[in-house]
C-alpha positions as CSV (number, residue, x, y, z in Angstrom):
1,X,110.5,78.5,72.2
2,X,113.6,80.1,71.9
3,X,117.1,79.2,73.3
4,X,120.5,80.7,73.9
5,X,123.6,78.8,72.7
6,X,126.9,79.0,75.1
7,X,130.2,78.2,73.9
8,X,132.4,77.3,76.9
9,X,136.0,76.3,76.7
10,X,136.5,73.8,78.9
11,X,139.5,71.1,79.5
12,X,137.7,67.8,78.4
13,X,138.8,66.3,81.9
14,X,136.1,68.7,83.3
15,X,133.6,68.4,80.9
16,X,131.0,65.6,82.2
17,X,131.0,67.9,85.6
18,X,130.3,71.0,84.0
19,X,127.9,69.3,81.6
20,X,125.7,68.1,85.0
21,X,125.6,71.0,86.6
22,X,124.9,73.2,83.3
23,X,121.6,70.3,83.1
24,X,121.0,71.0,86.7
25,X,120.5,74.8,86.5
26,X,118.1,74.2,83.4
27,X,120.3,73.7,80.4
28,X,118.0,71.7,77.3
29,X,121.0,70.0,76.6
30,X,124.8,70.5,75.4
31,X,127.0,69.4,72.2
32,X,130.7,68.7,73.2
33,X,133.0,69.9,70.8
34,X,136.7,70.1,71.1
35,X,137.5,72.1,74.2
36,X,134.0,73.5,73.9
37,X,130.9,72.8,75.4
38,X,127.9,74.3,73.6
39,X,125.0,74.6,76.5
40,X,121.7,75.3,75.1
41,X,119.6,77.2,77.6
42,X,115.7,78.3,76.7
43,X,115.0,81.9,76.8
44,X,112.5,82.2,79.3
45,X,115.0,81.5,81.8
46,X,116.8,85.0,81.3
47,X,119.6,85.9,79.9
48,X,120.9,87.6,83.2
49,X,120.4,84.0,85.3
50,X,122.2,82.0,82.9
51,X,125.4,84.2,82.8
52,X,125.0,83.5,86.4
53,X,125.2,80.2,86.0
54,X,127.9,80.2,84.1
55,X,130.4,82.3,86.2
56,X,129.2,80.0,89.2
57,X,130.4,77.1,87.3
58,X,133.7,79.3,86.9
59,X,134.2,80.1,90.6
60,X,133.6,76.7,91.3
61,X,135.8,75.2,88.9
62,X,139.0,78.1,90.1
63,X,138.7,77.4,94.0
64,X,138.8,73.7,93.0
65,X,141.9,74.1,91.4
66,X,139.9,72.8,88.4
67,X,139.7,76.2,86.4
């Protein structure tokens, strides 16, 4: 199986939310690092979906004031 590796700079403050919604929308698992959360996402799910996810985690994290 292959996998995708995100780097997302993130506050730490924010990172255990981010972190549980990444594993929610199918992240394999994540290695904090820093300001950077590396999300590791299999293949199959698609590219295209997990850029998705990501910018959803954005929005959600700029209308929270979070962002």
């Amino acid at each position: 199986m292959g996998y995708y590796a995100l780097d997302i700079k993130i506050s730490d403050k924010f990172m255990d939310a981010a972190a549980h919604i990444l594993l929610n929308e199918g992240c394999l698992g994540f290695i904090e690092n820093n300001n950077c959360l590396v999300a590791y996402f299999p293949d199959f799910i698609g590219i295209n979906k997990i850029i998705g996810t990501v910018n959803a985690l954005k929005e959600r994290l700029n209308i929270s004031g979070l962002g």
